[in-house]
Rosetta silent file (secondary structure, phi, psi, omega in degrees, C-alpha in Angstrom):
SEQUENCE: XXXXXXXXXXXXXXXXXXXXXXXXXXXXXXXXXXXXXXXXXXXXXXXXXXXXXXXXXXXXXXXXXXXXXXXXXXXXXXXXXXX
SCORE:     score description
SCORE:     0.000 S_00000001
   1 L     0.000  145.940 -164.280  119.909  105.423  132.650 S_00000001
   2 L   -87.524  152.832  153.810  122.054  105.884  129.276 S_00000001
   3 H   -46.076  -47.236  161.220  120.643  108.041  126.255 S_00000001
   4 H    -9.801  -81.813 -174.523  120.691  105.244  124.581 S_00000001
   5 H   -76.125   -4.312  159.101  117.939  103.814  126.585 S_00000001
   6 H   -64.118  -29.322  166.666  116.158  106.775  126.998 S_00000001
   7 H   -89.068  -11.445  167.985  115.333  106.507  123.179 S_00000001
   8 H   -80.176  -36.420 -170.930  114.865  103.064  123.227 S_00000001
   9 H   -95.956  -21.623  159.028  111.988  103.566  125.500 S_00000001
  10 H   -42.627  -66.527 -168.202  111.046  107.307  124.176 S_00000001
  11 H   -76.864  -16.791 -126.288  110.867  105.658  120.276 S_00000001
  12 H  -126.667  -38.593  169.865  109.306  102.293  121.733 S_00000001
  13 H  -100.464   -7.485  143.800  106.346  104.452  123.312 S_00000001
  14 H   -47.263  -66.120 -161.577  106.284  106.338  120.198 S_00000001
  15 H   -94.693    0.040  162.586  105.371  103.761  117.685 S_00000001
  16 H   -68.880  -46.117 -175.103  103.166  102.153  120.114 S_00000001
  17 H   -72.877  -13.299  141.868  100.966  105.233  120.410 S_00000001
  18 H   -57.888  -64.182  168.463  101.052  105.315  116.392 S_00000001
  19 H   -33.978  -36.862 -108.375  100.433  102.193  116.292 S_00000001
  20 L  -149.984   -6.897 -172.787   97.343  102.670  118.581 S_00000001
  21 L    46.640   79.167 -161.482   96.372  106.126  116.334 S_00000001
  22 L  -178.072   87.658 -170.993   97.161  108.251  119.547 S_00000001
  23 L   -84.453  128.682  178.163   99.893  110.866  118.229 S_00000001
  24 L   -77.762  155.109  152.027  102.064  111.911  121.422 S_00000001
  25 E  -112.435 -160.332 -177.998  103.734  115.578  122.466 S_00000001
  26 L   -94.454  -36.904 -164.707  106.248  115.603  125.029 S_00000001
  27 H   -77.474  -28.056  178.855  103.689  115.974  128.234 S_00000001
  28 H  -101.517   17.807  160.462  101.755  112.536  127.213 S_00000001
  29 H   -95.201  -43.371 -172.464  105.085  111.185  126.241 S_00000001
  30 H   -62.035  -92.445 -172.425  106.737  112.461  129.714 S_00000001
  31 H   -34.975  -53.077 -167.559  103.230  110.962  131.672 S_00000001
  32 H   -49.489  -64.201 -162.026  103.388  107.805  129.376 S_00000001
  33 H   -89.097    5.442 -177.403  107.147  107.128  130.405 S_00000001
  34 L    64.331   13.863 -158.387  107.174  108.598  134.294 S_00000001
  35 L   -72.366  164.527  157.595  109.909  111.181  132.735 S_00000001
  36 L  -110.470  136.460  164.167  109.745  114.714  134.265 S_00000001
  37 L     3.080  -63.698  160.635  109.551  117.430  131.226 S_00000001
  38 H   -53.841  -43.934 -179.131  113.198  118.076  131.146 S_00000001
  39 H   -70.823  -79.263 -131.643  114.247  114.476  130.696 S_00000001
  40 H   -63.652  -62.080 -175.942  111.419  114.162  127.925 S_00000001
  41 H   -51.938  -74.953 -168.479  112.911  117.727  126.061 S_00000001
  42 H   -49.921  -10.565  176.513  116.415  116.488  126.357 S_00000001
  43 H  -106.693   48.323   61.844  115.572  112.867  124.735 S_00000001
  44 H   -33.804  -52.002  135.917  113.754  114.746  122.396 S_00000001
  45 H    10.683  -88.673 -173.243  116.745  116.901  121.708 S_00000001
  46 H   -48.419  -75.651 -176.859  118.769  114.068  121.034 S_00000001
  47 H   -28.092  -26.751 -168.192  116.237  111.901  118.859 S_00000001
  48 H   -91.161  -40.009 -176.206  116.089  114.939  116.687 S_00000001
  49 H   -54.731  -60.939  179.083  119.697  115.546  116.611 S_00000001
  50 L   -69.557    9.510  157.019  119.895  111.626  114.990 S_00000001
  51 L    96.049  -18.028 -144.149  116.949  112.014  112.575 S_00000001
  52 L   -86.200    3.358 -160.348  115.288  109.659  114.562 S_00000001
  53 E  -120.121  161.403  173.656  111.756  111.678  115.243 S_00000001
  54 E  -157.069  149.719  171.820  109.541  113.989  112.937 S_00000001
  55 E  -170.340 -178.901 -171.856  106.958  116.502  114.704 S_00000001
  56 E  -113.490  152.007 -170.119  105.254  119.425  114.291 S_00000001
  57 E   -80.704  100.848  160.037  107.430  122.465  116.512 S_00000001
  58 L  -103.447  149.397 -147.023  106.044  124.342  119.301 S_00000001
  59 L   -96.453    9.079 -172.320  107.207  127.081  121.394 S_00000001
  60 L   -60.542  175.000  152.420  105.838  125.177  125.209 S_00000001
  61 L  -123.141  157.156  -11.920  108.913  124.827  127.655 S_00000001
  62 L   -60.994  152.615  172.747  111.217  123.205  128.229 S_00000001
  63 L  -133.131  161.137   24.480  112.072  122.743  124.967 S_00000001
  64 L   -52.662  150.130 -176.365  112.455  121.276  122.249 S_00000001
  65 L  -141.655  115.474  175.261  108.590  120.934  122.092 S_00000001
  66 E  -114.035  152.947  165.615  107.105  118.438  119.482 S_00000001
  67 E  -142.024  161.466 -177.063  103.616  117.569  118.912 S_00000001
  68 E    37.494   66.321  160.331  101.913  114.567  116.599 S_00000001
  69 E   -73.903  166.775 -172.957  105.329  112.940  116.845 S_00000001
  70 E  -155.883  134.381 -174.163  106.118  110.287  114.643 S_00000001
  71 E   -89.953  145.840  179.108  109.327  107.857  114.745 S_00000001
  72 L   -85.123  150.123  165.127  111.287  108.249  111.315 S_00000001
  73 H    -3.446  -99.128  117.505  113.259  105.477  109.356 S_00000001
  74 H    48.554  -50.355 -158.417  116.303  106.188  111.067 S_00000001
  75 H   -84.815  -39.051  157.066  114.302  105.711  114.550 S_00000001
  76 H   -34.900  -71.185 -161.446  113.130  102.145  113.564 S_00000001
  77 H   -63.298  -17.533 -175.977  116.462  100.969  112.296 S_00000001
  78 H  -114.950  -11.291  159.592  118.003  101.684  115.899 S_00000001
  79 H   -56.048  -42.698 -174.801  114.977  100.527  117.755 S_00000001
  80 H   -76.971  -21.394  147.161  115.835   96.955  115.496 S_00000001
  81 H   -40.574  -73.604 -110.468  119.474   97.057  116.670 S_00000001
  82 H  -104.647  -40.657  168.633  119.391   98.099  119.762 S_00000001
  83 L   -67.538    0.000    0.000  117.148   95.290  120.743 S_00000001
């Protein structure tokens, strides 16, 4: 699987669990998506690197470690492309 589509399905299970008032971290994003930790930090990583994510920071491992994520502008506009 491409990065790409790891953020297409990372942001996709994002704004559903906004949608749904259910704010994610990486371990109920990781559980949500079948990801192991490591996949979930490195597509976090990325998403951050592009703008496309906002969270609050935490020090868990692996990391990056986000909590009460939320997808940004940015994260939208390439969810409507990409589909």
């Amino acid at each position: 699987m491409s990065t790409d589509d790891q953020i297409q399905q990372a942001l996709a299970a994002l704004l559903s669990a906004d949608e749904d008032g259910v704010p994610l971290d990486n371990e109920l994003l990781a559980a949500k998506l079948g990801w192991d930790l490591h996949t979930t930090a490195a597509c976090m990583e990325a998403m951050k690197d592009r703008s496309m994510i906002w969270g609050v920071r935490g020090s868990r491992k692996p990391g990056p470690w986000f909590s009460e994520l939320e997808v940004t502008v940015q994260g939208k506009r390439f969810l409507r492309t990409s589909s």
